[in-house]
C-alpha positions as CSV (number, residue, x, y, z in Angstrom):
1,X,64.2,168.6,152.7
2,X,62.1,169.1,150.1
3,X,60.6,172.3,148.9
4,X,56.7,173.2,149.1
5,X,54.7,172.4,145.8
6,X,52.8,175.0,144.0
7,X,49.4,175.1,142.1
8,X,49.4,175.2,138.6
9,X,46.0,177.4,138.3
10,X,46.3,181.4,139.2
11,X,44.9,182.7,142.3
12,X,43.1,186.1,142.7
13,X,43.1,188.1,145.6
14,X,40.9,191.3,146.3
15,X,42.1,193.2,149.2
16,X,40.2,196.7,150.6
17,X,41.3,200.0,151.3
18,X,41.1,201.0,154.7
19,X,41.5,204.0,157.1
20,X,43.5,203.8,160.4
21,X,42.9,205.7,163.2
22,X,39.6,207.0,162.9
23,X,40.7,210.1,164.9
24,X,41.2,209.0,169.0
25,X,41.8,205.5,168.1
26,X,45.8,206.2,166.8
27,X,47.5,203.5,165.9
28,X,45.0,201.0,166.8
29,X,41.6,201.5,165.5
30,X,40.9,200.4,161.7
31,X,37.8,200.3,159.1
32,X,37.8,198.7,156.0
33,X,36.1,200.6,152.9
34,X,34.6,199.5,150.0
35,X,37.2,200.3,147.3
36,X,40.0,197.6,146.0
37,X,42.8,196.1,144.5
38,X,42.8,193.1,142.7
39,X,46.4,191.0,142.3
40,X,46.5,188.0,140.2
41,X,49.1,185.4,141.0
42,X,50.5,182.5,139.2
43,X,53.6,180.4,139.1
44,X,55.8,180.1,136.3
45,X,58.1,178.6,134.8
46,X,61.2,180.7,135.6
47,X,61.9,184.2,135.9
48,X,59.7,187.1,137.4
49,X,56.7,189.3,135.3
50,X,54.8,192.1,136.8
51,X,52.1,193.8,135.0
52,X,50.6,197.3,137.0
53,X,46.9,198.7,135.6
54,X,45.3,201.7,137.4
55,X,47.2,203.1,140.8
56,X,50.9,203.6,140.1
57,X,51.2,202.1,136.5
58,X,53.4,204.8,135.9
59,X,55.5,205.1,138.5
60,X,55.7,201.3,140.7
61,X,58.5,199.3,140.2
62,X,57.5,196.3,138.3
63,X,60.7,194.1,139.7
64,X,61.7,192.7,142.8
65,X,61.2,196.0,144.6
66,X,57.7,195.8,143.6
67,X,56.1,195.9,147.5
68,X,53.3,192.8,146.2
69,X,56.2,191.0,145.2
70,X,58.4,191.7,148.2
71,X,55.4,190.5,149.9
72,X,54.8,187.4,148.2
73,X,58.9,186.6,148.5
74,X,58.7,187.0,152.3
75,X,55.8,184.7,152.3
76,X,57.1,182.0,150.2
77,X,60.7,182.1,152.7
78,X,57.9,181.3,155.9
79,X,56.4,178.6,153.7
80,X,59.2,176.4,153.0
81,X,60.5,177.9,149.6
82,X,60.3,180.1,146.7
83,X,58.8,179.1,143.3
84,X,60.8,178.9,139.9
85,X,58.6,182.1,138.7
86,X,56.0,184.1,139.1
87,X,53.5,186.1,137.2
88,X,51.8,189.1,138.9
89,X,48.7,191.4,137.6
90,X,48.0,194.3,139.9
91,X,44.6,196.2,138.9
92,X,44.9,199.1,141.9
93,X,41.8,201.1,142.2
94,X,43.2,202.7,146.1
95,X,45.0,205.7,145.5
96,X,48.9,205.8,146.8
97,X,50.1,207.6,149.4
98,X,46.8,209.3,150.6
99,X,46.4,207.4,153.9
100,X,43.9,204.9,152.5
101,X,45.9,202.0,153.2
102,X,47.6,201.0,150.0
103,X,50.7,199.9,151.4
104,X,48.9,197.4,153.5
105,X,46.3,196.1,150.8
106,X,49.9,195.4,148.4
107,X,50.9,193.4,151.3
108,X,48.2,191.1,152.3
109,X,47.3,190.7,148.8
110,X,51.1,189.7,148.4
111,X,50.6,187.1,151.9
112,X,47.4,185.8,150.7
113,X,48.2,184.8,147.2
114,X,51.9,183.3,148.3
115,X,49.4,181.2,150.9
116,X,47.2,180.2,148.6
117,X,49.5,179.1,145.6
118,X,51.0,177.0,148.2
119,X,49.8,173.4,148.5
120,X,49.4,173.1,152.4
121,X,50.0,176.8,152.7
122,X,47.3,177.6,155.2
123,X,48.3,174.9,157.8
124,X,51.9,176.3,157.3
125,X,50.7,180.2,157.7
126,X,47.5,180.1,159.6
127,X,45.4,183.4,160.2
128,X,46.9,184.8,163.3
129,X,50.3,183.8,161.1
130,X,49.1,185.8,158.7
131,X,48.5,189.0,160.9
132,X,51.8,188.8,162.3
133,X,53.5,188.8,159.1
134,X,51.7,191.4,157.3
135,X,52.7,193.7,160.6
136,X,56.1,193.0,160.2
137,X,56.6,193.9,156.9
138,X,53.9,196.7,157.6
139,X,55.4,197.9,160.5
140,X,52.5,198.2,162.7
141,X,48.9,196.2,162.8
142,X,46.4,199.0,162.5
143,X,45.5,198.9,158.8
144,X,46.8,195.2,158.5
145,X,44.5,194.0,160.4
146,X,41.1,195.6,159.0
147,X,42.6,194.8,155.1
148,X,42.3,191.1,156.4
149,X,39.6,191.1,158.5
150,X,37.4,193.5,157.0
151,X,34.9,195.7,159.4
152,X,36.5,197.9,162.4
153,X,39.2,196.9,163.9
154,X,41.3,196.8,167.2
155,X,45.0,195.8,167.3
156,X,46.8,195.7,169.3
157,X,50.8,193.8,170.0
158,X,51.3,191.8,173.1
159,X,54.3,190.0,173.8
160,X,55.8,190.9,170.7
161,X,53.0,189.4,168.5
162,X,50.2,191.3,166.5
163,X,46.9,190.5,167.4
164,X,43.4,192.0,166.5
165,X,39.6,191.7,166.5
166,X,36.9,192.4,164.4
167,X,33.8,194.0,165.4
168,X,30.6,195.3,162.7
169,X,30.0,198.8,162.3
170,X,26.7,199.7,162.3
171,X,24.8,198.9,158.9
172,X,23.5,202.5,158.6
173,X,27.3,204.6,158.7
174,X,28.1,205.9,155.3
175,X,32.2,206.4,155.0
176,X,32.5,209.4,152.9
177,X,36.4,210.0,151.6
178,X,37.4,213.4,150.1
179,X,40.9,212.2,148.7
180,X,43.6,215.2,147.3
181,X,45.8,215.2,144.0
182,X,48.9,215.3,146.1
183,X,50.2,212.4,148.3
184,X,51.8,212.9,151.5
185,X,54.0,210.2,153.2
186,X,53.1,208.5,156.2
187,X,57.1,208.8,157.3
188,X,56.3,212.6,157.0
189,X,53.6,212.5,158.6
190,X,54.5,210.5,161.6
191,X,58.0,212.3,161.6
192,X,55.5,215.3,162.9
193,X,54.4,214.1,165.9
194,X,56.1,214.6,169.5
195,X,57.7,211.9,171.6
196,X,55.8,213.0,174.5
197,X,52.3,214.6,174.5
198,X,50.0,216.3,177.7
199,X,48.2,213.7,179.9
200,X,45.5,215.6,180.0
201,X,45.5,215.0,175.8
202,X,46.2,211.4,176.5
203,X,43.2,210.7,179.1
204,X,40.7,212.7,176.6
205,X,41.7,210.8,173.8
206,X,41.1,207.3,176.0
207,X,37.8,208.3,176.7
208,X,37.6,208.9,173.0
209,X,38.5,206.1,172.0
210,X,36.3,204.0,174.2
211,X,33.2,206.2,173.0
212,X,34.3,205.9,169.6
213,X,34.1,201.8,170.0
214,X,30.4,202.2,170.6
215,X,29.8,204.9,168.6
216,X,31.1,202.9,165.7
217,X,28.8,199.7,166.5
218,X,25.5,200.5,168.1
219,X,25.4,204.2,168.2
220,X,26.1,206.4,165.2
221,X,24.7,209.3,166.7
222,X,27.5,209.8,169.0
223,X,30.3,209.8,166.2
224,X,31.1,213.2,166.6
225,X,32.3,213.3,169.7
226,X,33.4,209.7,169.4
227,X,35.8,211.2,166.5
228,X,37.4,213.8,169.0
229,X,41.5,213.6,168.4
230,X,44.3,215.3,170.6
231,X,47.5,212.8,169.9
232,X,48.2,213.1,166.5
233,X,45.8,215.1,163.9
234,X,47.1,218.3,164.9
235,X,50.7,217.7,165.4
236,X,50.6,216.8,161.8
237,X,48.5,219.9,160.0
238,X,52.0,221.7,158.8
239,X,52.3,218.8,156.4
240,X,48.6,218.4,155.6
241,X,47.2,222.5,156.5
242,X,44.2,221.8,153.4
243,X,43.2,218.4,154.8
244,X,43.5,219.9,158.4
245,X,41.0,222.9,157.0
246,X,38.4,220.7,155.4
247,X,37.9,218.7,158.7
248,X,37.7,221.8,160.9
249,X,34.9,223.2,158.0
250,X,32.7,219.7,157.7
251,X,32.9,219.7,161.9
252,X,31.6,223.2,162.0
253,X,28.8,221.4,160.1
254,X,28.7,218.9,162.2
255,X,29.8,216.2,160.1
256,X,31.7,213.6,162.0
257,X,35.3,214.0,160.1
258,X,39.1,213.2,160.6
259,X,42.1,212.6,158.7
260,X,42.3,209.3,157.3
261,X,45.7,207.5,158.7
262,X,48.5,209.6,158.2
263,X,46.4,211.7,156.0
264,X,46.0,213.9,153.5
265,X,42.9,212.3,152.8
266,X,39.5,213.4,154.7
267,X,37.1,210.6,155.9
268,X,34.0,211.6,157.0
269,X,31.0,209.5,158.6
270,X,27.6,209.8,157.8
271,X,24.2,208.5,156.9
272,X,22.5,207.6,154.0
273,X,20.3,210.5,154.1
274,X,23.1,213.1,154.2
275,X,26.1,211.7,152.3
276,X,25.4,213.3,149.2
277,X,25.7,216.6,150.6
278,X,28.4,216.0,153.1
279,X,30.4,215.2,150.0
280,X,29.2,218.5,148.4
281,X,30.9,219.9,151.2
282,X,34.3,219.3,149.7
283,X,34.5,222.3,147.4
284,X,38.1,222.5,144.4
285,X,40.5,220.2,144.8
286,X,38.9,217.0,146.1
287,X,37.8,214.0,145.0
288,X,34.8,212.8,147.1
289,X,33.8,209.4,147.0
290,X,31.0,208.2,148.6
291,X,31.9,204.0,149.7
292,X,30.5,201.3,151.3
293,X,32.0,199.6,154.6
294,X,33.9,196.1,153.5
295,X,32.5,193.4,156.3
296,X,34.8,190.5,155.0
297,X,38.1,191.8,154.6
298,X,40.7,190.5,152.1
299,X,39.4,187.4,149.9
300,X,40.8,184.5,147.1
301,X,39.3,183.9,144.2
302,X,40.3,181.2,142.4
303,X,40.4,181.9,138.3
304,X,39.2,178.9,136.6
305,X,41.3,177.9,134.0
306,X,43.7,180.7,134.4
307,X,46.7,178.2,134.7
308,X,48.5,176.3,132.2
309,X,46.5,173.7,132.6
310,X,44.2,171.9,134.7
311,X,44.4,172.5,138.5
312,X,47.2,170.5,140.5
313,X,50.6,170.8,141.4
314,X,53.8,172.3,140.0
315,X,57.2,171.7,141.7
């Protein structure tokens, strides 16, 4: 059986950072911010080239072990066949290892541009495809699913498959992140947390959740208590105690504030009228960045002329 057939012309693909968990929503809830990484993909002739700008440039593997790569390889096996070569530009602007999602915006950039490259790819790896194959190389849905679908997000697996939905944050929330010079890794971090926690934690941080859902959506004002955690944010403050700090101080204020994923960086969520001074909050040692909520999630954009020639098929 013959292989797929590739496009001759490069494909871009812009995927967001995002932050999981949101505080009660662990392992389930997602937003996706408006910060990203751009990955350029185009098939070649033969061999393998990675080129890394920004994010990692120093310190990413720019071979097969490259996660984009491993990504795009995956892909390709689900879509009938690998290409001769490839050629792949990262531009990351989503800082590594800070809970912002970086991991998972490598990936679904990897997913998309394999799709894309690939004549036919989207009736061979529709959307809900997609999803379940970013999760399994991911691990688990949370921040898959808003890099791909933009907004906040619930996922959630059932019957062994991934599966999500989208709903639109209110217009007026202003995601404020206060991201630290050291990383801390999510294996860590989850490594932290107990295999068993108090029911009494576990039905607070239902409730939470369920607030957090409307808070998030139609009612900004009641993010604070919406943004209540008891499952995982304190288990892990021995590997995060600055992060841990800075949320307890911008609560005190009564800035709606958690750790962002598996941490060590802060997000809090405001309004437009306050977020300059909820960032001024931060005090040494962070970098506070005000960003915009992403609606659309992870995108193509086709580069005209970027291939070897004009558009069609290479085999």
């Amino acid at each position: 059986m013959a292989g797929p057939a590739f496009r001759a012309a490069a494909v871009r693909v812009r995927t967001p950072a995002t932050s999981a968990n949101l505080g009660p929503g662990f392992d389930a809830f997602g937003l996706a911010l408006g910060l990203y990484d751009d990955v350029v993909v185009r098939v070649a002739d033969s061999g393998l080239h990675v080129d890394i700008a920004g994010e990692g440039a120093d310190s990413l593997a720019r071979d097969e072990k490259h996660l984009v790569v491993r990504a795009l390889r995956t892909a390709f096996d689900v879509l009938g066949g690998q290409p001769r070569g490839l050629e792949v530009v990262c531009a990351n602007r989503i800082p590594h290892g800070r809970g912002l999602g970086s991991s998972s915006a490598a990936i679904c950039a990897g997913i998309m541009a394999a799709r894309a490259v690939t004549i036919g790819g989207a009736d061979r790896l529709d959307d809900a495809a997609l999803l379940e194959l970013a999760t399994e190389i991911e691990g688990h849905p949370d921040n898959v699913a808003a890099c791909l679908l933009g907004g906040f997000t619930l996922a959630w697996t059932e019957s062994g498959a991934a599966r999500a939905i989208r709903m639109a944050p209110a217009a007026s929330i202003v995601p404020v992140v206060f991201v630290p010079s050291r990383p801390v890794l999510t294996e860590t971090a989850r490594g932290l947390l107990p295999r068993t926690v108090p029911h009494v934690d576990a039905a607070a941080n239902a409730g939470r959740a369920a607030l957090l859902v409307e808070a998030l959506t139609r009612r900004p004002d009641l993010l604070f208590p919406a943004t209540e955690d008891r499952l995982h944010q304190e288990y892990r403050a021995p590997a995060m105690p600055a992060s841990t700090e800075l949320v307890a101080r911008l609560r005190a204020e009564g800035v709606p504030a958690v750790i962002s994923g598996a941490g060590p960086t802060v997000l809090a969520l405001t309004e437009e009228g306050r977020a300059e001074k909820v960032a001024a909050l931060a005090g040494e040692g962070w970098a506070a960045n005000r960003l915009a909520l992403d609606p659309s999630g992870a995108c193509v954009l086709p580069l005209t002329g970027a291939g070897t020639g004009a558009p069609g098929a290479v085999h």
